[in-house]
VOMI-519852 format. One record per residue: residue number from 1; x, y negated, z of N, C-alpha, C, CB in turn. Coordinates in nm, 3 decimals. Glycine has a CB too. Layout:
<sites>
NUM; X; Y; Z; X; Y; Z; X; Y; Z; X; Y; Z
...
</sites>
This chain:
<sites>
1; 16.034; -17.166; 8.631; 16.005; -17.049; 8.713; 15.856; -17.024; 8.716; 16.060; -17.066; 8.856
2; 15.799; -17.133; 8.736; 15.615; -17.099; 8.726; 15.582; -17.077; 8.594; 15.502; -17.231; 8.774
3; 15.626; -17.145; 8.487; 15.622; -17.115; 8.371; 15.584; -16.938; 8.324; 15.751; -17.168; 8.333
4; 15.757; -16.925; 8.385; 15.795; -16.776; 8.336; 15.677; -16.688; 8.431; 15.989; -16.726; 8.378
5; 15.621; -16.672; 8.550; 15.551; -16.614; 8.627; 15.385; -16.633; 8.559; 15.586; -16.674; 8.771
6; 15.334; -16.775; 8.487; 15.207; -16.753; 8.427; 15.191; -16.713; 8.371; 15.149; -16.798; 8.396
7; 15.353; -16.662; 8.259; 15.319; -16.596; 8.123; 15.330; -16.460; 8.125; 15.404; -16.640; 8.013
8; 15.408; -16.422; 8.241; 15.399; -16.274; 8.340; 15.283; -16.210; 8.366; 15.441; -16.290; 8.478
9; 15.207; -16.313; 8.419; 15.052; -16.268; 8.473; 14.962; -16.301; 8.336; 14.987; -16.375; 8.631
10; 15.002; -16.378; 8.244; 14.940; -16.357; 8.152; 14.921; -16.255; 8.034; 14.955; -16.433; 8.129
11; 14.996; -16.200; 8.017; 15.065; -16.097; 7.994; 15.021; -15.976; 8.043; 15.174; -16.117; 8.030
12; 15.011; -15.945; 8.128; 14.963; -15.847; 8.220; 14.785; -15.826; 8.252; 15.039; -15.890; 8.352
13; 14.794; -15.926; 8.212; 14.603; -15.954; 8.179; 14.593; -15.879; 8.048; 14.535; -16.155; 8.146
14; 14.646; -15.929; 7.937; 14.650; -15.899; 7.843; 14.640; -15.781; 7.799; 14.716; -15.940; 7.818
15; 14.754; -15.705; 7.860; 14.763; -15.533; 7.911; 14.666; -15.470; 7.945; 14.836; -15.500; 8.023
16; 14.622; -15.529; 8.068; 14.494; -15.429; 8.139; 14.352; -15.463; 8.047; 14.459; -15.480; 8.337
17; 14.394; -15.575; 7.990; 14.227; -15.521; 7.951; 14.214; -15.455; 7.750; 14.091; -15.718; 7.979
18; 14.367; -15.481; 7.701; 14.329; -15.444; 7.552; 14.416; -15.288; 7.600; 14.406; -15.573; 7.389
19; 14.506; -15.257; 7.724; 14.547; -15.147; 7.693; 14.478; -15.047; 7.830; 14.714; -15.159; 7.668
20; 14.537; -15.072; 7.918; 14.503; -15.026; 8.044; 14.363; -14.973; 8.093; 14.533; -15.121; 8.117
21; 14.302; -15.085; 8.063; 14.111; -15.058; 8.100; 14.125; -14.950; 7.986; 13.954; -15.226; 8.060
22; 14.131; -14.940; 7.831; 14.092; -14.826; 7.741; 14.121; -14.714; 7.766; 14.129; -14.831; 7.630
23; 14.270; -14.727; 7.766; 14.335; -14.600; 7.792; 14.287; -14.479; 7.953; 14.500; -14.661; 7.802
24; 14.315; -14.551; 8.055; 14.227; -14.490; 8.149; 14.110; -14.538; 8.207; 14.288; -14.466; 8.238
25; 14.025; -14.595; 8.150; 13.919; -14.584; 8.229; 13.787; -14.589; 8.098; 13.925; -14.716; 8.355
26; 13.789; -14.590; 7.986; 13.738; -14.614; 7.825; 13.667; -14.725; 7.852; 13.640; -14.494; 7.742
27; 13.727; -14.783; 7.913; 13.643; -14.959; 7.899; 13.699; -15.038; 7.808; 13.652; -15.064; 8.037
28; 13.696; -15.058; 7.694; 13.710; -15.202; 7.591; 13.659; -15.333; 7.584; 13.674; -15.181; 7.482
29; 13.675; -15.418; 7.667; 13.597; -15.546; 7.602; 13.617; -15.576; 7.466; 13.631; -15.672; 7.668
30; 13.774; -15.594; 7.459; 13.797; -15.675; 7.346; 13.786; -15.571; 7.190; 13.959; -15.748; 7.375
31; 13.801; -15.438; 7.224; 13.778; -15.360; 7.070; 13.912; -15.335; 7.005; 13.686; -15.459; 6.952
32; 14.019; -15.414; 7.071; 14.129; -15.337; 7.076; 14.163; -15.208; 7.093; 14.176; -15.374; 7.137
33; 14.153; -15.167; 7.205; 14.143; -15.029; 7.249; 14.124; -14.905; 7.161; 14.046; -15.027; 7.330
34; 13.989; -14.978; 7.096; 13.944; -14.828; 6.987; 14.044; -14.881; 6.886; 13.741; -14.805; 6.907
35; 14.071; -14.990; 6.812; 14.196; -14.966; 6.726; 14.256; -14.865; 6.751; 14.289; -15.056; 6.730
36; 14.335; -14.906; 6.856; 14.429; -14.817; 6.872; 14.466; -14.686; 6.960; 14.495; -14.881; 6.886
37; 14.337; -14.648; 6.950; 14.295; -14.504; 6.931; 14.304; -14.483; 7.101; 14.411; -14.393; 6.815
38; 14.287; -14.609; 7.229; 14.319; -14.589; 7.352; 14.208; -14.572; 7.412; 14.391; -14.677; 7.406
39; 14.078; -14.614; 7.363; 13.927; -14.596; 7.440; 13.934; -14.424; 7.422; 13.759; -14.691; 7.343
40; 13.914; -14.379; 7.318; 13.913; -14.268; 7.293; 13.971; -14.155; 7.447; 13.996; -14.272; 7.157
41; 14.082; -14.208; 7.411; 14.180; -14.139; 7.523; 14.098; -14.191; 7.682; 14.377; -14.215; 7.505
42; 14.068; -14.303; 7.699; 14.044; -14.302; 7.867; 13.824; -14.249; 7.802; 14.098; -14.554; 7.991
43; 13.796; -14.216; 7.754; 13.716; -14.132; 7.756; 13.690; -14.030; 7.796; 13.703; -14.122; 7.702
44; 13.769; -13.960; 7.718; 13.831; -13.829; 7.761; 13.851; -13.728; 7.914; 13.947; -13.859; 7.723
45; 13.936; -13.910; 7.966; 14.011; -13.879; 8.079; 13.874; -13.924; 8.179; 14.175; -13.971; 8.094
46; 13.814; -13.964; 8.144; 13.665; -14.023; 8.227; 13.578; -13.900; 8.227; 13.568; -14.164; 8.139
47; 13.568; -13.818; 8.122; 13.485; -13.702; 8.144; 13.510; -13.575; 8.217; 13.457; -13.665; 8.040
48; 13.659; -13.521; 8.188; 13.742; -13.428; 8.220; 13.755; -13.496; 8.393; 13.890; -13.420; 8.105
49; 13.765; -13.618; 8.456; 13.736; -13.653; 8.569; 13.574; -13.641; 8.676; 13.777; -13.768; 8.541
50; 13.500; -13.656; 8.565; 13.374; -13.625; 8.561; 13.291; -13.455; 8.593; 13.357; -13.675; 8.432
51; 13.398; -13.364; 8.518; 13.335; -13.248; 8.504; 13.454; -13.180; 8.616; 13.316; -13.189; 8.332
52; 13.563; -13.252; 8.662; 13.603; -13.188; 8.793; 13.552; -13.209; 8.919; 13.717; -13.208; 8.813
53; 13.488; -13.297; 8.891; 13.382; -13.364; 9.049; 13.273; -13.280; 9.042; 13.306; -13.553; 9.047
54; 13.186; -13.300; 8.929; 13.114; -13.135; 8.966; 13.182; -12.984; 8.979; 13.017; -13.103; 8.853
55; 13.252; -12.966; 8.928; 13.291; -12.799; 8.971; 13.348; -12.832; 9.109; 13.425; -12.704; 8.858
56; 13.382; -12.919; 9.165; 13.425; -12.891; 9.285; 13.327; -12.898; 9.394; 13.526; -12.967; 9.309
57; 13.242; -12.984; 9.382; 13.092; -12.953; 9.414; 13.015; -12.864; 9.411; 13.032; -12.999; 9.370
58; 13.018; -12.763; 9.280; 12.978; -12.620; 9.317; 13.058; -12.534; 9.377; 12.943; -12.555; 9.219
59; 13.164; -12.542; 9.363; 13.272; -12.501; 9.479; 13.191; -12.489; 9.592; 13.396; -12.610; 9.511
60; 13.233; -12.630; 9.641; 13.203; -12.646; 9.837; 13.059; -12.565; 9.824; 13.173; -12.866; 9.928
61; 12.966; -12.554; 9.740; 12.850; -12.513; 9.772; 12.806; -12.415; 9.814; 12.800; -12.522; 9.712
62; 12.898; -12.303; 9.713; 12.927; -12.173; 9.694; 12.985; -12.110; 9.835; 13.027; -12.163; 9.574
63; 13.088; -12.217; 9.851; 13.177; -12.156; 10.029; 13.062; -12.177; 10.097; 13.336; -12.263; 10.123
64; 13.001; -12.257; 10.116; 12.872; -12.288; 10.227; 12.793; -12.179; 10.224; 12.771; -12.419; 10.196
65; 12.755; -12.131; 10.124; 12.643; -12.022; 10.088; 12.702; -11.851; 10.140; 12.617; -12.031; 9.891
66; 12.841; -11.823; 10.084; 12.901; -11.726; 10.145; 12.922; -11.745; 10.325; 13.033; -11.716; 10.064
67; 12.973; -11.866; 10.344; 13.007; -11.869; 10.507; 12.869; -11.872; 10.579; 13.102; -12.015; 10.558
68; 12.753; -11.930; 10.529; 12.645; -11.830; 10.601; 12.623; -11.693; 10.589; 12.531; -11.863; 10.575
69; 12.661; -11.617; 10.488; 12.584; -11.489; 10.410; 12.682; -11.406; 10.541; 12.622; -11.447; 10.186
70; 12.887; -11.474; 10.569; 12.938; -11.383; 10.652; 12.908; -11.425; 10.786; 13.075; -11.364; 10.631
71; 12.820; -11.500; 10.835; 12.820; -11.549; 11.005; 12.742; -11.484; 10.991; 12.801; -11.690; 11.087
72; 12.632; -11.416; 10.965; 12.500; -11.318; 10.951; 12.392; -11.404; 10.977; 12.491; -11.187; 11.059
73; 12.390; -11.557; 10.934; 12.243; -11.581; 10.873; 12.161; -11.483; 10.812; 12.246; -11.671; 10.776
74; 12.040; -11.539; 10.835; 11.945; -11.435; 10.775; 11.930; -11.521; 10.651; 11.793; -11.393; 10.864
75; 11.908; -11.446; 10.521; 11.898; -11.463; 10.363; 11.740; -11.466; 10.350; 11.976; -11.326; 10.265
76; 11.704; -11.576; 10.276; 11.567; -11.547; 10.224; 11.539; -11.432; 10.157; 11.528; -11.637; 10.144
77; 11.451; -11.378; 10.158; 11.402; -11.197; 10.071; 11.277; -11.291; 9.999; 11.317; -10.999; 10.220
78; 11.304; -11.268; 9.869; 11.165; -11.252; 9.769; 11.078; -11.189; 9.826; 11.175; -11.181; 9.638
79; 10.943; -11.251; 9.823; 10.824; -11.202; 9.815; 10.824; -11.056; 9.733; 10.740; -11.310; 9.755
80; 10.838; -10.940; 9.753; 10.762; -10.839; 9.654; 10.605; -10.808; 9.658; 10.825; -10.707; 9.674
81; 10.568; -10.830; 9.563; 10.387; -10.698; 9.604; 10.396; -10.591; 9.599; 10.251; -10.684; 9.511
82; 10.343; -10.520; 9.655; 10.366; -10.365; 9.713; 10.205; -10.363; 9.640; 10.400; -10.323; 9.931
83; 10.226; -10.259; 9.525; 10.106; -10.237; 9.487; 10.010; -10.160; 9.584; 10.118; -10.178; 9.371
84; 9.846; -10.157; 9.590; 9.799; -10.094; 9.696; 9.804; -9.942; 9.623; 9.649; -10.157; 9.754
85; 9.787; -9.861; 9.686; 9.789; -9.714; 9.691; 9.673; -9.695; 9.598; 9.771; -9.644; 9.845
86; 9.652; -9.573; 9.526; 9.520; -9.571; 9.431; 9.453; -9.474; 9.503; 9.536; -9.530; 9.264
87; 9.313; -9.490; 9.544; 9.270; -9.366; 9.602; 9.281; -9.218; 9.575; 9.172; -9.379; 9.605
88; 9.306; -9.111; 9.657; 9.316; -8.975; 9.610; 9.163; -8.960; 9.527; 9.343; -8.860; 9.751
89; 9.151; -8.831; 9.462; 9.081; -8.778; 9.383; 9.003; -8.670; 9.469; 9.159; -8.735; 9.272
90; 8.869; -8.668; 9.463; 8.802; -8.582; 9.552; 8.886; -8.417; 9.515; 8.614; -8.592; 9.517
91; 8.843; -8.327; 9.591; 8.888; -8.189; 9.543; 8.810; -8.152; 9.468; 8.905; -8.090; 9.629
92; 8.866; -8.125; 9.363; 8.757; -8.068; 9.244; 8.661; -7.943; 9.314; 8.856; -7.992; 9.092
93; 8.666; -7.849; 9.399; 8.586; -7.792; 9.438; 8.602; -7.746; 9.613; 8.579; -7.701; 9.340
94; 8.472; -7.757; 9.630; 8.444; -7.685; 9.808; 8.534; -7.516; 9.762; 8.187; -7.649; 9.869
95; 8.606; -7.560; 9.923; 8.659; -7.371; 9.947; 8.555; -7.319; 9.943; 8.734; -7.306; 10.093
96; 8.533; -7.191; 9.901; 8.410; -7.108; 9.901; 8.455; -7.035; 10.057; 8.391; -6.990; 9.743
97; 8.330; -7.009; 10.097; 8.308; -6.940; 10.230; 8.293; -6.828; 10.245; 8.221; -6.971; 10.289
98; 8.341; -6.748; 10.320; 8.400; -6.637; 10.282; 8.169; -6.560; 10.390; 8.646; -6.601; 10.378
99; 8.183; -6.456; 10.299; 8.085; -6.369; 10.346; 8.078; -6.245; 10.394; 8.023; -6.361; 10.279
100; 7.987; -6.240; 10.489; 8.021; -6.101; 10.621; 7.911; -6.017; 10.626; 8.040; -6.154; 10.799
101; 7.944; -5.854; 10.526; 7.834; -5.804; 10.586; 7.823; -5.664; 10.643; 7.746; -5.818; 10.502
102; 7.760; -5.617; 10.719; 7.759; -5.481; 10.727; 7.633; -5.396; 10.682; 7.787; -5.457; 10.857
103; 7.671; -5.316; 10.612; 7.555; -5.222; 10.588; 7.591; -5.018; 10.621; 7.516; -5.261; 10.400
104; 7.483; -5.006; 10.616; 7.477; -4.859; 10.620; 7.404; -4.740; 10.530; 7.433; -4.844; 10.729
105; 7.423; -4.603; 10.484; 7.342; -4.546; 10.475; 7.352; -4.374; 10.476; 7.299; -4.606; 10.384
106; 7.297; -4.355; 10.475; 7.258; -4.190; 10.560; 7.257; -4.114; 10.436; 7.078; -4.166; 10.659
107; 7.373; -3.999; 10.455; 7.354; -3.921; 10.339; 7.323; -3.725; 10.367; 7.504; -3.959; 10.251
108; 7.184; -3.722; 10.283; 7.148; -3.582; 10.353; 7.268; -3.519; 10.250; 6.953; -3.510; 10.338
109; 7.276; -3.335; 10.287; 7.370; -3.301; 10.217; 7.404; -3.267; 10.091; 7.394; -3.244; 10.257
110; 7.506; -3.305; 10.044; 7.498; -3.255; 9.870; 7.402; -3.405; 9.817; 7.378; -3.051; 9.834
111; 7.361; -3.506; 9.876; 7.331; -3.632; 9.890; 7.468; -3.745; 9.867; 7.266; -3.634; 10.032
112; 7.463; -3.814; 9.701; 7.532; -3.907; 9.763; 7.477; -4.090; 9.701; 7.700; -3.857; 9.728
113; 7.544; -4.190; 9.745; 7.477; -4.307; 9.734; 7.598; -4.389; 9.707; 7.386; -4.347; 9.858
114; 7.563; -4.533; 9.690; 7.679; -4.595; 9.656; 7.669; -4.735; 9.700; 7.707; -4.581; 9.517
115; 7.747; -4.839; 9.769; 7.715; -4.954; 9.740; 7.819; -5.075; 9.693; 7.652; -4.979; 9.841
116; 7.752; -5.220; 9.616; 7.793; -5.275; 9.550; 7.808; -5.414; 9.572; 7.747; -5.242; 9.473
117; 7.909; -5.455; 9.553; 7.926; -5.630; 9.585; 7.945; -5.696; 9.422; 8.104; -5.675; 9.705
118; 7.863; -5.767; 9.397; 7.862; -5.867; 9.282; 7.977; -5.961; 9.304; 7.724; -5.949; 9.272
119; 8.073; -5.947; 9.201; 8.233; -6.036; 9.253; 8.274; -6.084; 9.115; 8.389; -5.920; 9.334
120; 8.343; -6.218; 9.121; 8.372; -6.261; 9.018; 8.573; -6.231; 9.031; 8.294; -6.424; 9.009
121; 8.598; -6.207; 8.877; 8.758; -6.140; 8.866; 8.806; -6.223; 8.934; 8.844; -6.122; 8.727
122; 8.901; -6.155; 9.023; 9.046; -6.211; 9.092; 8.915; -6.216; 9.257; 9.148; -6.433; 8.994
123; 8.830; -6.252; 9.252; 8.808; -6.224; 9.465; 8.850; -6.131; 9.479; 8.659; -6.204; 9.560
124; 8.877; -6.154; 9.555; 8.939; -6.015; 9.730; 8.832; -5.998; 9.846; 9.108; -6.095; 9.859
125; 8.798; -5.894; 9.871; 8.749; -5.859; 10.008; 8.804; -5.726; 10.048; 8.593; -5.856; 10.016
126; 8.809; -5.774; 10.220; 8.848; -5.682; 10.280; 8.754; -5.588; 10.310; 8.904; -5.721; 10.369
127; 8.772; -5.461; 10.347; 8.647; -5.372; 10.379; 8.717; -5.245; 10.446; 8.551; -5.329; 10.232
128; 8.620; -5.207; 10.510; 8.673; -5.116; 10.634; 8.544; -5.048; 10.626; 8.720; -5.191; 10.798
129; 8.488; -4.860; 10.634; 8.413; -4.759; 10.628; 8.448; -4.666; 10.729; 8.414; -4.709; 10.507
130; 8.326; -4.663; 10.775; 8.368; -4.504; 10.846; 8.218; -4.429; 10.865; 8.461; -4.521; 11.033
131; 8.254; -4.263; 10.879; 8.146; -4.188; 10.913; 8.099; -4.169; 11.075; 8.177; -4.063; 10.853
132; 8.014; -4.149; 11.088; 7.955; -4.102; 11.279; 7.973; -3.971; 11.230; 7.751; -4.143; 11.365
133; 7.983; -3.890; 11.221; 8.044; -3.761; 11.236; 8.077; -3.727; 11.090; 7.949; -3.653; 11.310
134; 8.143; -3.582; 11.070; 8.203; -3.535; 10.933; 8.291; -3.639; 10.879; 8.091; -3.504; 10.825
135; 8.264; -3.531; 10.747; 8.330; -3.619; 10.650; 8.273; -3.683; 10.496; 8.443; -3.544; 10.625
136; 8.314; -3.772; 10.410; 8.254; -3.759; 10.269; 8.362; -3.774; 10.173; 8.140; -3.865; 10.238
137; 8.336; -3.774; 10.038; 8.430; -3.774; 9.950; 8.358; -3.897; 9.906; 8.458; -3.646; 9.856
138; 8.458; -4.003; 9.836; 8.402; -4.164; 9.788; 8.541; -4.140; 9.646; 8.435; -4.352; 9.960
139; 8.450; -4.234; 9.617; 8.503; -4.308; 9.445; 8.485; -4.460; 9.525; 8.355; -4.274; 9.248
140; 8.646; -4.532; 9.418; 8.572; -4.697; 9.466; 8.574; -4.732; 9.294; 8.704; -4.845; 9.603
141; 8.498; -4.809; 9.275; 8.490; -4.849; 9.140; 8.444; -4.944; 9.074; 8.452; -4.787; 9.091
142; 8.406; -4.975; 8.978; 8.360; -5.115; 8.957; 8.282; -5.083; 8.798; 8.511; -5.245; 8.959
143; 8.221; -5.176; 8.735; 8.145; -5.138; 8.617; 8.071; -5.289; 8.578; 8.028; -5.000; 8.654
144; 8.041; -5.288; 8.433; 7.965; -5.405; 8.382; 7.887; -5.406; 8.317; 8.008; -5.477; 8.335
145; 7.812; -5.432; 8.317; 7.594; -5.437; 8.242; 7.653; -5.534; 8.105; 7.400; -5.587; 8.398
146; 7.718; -5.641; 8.132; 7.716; -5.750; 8.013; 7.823; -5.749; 7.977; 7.681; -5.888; 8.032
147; 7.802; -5.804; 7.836; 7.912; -5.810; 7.743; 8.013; -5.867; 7.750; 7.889; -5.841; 7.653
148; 8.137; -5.787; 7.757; 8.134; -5.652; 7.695; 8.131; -5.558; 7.793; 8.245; -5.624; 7.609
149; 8.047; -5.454; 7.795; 8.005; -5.352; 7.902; 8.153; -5.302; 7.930; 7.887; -5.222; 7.847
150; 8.146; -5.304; 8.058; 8.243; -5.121; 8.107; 8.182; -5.064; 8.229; 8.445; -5.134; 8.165
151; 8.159; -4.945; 8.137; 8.055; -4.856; 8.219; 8.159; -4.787; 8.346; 7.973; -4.716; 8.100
152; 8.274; -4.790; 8.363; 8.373; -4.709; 8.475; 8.478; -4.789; 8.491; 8.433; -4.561; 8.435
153; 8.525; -4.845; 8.591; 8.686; -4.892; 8.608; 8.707; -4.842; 8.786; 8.713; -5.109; 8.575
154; 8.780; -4.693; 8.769; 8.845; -4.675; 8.884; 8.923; -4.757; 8.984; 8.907; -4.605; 8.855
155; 8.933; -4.783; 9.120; 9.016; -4.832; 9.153; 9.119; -4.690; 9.338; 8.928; -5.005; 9.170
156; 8.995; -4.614; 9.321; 9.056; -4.512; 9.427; 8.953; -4.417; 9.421; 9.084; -4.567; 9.584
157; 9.015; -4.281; 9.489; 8.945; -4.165; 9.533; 9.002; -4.107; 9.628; 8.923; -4.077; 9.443
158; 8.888; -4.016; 9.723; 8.898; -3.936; 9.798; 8.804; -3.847; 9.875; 8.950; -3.984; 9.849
159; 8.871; -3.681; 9.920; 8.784; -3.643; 9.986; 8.817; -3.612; 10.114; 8.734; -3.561; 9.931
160; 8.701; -3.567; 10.178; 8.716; -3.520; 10.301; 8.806; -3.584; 10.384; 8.745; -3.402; 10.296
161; 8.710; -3.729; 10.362; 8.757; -3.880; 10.439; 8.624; -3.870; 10.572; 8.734; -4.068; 10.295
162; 8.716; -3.939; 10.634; 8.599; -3.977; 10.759; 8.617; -4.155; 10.787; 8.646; -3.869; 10.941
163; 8.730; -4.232; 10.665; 8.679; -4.335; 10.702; 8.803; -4.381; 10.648; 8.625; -4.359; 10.842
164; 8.821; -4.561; 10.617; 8.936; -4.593; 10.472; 8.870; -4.747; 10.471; 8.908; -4.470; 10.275
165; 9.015; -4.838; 10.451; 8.987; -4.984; 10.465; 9.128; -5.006; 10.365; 8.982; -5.060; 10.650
166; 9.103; -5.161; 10.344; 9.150; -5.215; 10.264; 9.108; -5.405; 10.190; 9.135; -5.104; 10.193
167; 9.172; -5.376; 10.098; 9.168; -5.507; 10.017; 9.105; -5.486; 9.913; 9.289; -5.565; 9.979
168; 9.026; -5.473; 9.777; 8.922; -5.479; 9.727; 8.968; -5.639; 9.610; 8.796; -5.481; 9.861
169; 9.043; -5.607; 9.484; 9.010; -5.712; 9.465; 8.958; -5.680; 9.269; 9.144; -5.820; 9.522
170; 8.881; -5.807; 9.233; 8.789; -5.730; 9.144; 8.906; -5.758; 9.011; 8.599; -5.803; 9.129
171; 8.903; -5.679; 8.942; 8.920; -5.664; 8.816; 8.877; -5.763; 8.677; 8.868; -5.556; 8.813
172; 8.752; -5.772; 8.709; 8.663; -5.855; 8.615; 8.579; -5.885; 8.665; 8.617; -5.813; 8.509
173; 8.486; -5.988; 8.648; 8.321; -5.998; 8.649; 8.250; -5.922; 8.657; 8.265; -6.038; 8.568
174; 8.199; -5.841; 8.753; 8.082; -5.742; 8.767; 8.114; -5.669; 8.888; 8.062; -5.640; 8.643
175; 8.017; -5.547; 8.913; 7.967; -5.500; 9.054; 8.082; -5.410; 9.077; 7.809; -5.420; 9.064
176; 8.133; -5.409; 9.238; 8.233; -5.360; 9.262; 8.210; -5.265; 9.386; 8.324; -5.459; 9.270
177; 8.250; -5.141; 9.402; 8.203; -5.075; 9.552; 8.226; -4.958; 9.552; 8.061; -5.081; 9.596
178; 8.168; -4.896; 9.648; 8.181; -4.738; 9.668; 8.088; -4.651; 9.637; 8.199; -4.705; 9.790
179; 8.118; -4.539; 9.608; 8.021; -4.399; 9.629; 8.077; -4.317; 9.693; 7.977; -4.321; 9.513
180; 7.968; -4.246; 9.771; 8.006; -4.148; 9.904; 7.892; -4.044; 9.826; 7.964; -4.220; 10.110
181; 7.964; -3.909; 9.891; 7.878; -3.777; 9.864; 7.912; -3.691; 9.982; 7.914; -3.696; 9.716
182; 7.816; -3.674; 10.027; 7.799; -3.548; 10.195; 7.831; -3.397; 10.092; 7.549; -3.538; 10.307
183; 7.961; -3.356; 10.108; 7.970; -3.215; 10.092; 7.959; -3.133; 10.217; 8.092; -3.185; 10.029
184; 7.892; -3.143; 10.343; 7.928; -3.107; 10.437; 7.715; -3.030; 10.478; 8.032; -3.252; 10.529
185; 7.702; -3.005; 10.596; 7.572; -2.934; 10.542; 7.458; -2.952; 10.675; 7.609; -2.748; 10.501
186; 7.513; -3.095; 10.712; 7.442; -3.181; 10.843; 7.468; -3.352; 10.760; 7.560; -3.152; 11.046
187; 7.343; -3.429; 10.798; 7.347; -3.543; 10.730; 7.457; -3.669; 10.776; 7.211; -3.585; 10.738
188; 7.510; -3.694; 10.715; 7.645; -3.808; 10.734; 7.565; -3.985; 10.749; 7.775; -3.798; 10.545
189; 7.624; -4.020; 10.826; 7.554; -4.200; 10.835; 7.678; -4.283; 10.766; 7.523; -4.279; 11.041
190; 7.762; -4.298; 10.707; 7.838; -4.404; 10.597; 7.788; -4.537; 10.661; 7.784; -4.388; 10.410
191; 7.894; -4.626; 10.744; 7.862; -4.788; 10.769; 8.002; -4.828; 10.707; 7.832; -4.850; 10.956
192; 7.953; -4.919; 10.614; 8.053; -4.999; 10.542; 8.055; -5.180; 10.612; 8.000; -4.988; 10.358
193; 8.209; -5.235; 10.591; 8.203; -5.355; 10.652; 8.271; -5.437; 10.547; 8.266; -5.358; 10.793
194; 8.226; -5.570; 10.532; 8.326; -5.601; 10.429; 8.308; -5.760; 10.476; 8.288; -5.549; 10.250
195; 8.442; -5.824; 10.462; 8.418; -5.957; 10.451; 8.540; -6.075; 10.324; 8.428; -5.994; 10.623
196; 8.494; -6.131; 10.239; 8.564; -6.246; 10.156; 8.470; -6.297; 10.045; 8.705; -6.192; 10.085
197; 8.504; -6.278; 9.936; 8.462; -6.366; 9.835; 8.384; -6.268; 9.774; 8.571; -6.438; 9.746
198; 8.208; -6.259; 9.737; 8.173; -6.161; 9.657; 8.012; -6.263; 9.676; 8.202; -5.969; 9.714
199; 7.917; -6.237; 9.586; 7.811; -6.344; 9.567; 7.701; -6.246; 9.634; 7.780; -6.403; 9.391
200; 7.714; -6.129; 9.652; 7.603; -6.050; 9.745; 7.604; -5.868; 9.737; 7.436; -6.108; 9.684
201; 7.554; -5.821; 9.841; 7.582; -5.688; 9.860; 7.490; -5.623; 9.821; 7.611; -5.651; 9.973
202; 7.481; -5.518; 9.768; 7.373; -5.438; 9.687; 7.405; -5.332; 9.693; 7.348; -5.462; 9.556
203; 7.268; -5.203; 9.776; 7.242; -5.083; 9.746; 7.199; -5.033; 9.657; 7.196; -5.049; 9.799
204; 7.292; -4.943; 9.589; 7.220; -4.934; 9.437; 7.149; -4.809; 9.447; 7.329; -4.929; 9.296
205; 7.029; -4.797; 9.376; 6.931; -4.680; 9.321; 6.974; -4.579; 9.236; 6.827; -4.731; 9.248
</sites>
């Protein structure tokens, strides 16, 4: 009976370590195992054991990371740089200032005169005329000395005005304004008012 029981356990030694240890766990002492093709196999089964212990590890990690994200932990935020702003650009030019003038002049009868604002094309000025008594007949017009001359560019007429306002805006480069003529047979005083964009007012000869 002890006999049969040492050769039981002997036996069984035998097992675990040329079959058992190879097969599941790839341990060989004796080199049996890889004979017979059993290390191989508890290799296998050692790695595929191996690479389920980590994925289940990123598992639990993953739940940890969501079950804060839904309790409303606050999430780290990346650093961004917020580039700084680039300074604006000066204004390429000062508003021009608008200029105010009044003038006058006295026309004996059958007398007439004219005056002129030096304006560069596209200003506007406003202007407003009137007589102290009677009436006169005016041209408004405009004209150019330099090249290329234009000796006439209409922009209104009238007679037997006692007085007429408006907007004034120039045509081109050069002198822009009125002429008045007293058809009447007592002397007329003509005060003209004007105010916007024009480089200066001139009574012409």
């Amino acid at each position: 009976m002890i006999r049969s029981t040492a050769i039981a356990a002997a036996v069984a030694a035998v097992l675990l370590v040329t079959v058992v240890m190879p097969a599941e766990y790839g341990v060989d002492p004796t080199g049996i195992g890889r004979v017979l093709g059993l290390t191989e196999m508890g290799e296998i089964k050692a790695q595929l054991a191996k690479e389920a212990s980590t994925e289940a590890a990123s598992d639990a990690a993953a739940g940890t990371t969501r079950a804060a994200t839904a309790s409303g932990l606050p999430q780290a935020i990346p650093d961004t740089a917020v580039p700084a702003a680039s300074p604006q650009p000066a204004a390429a030019a000062a508003v021009a200032i608008a200029k105010t003038d009044e003038a006058s002049v006295t026309l004996r009868p059958n007398e007439g005169k004219e005056i002129k604002l030096s304006m560069l094309k596209g200003a506007r000025v406003n202007y407003s005329w009137s007589t102290d008594r009677g009436v006169v007949n005016y041209d408004t017009h405009a004209d150019r000395t330099a090249a290329p001359a234009i000796k006439y560019h209409g922009y209104a007429k009238g007679q037997g005005k006692a007085s007429d306002e408006g907007v004034l805006v120039a045509a081109f480069d050069g002198m822009h304004g009125w002429f008045w003529r007293n058809r009447t047979r007592e002397p007329v005083t003509v005060t003209l008012r004007t105010n916007g964009d024009y480089r200066e007012l001139k009574l012409m000869e």
